[in-house]
N, C-alpha and C positions, 0 to 999 in steps of 0.2 A: 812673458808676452804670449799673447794668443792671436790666433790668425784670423777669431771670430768672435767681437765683445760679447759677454751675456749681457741679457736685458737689465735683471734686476742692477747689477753692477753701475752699467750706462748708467742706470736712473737716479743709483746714488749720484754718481759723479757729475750730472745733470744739476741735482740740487744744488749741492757744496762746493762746488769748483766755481774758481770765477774766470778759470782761461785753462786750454789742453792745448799743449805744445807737442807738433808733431815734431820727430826728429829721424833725421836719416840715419840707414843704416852703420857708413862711415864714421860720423858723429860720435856715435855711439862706440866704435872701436879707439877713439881719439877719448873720448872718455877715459874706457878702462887703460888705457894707456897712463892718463896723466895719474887717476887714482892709482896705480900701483906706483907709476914714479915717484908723486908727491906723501901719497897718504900709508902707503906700502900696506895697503887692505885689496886683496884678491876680489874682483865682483865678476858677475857676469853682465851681458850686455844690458840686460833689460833693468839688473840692480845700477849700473851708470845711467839711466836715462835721465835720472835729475840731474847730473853733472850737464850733461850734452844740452838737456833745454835751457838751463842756465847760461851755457857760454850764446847759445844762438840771441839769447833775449841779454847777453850781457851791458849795451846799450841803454836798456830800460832798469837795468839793475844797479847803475851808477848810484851810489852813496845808501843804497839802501841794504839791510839786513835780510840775509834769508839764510832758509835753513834748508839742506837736501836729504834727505832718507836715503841712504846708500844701503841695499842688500844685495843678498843674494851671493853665493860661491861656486854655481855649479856650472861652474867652466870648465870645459876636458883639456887634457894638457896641448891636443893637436890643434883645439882653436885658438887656445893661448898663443899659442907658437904662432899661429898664420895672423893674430892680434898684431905681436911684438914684430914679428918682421917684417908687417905690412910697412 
């Protein structure tokens, strides 16, 4: 995640995307939570953010197939920790 889109990037995501799901911070920690519980694969926040937009739009997502892109690992063990015992 970055704190400032680049353009060219925007302009793809402009084209091809047909919806950008914002998701909170929290969300996002409720995420990596369930993936390590359910899926036992380590991510860092911004690789859950498909999990967390999926649960918020999970109403629209009733009977239908999708697929999320989970990456990412570079989580430090202190945010882990303040993750897990939040």
């Amino acid at each position: 995640a970055t704190r400032i889109p680049f353009a060219n990037t925007q302009a793809i995501m402009a084209r091809y995307l047909d919806d950008f799901v914002l998701v909170e911070d929290k969300a996002l920690e409720e995420a990596v939570r369930l993936l390590i519980m359910h899926s036992h694969n380590l991510v860092e926040e911004a690789g859950a953010a498909p999990l967390a937009a999926a649960l918020n739009l999970k109403k629209q997502l009733v009977g239908k197939k999708i697929v999320l892109v989970v990456s990412g690992g570079n989580l430090s063990v202190e945010r882990l920790a303040h993750i897990l015992l939040d």
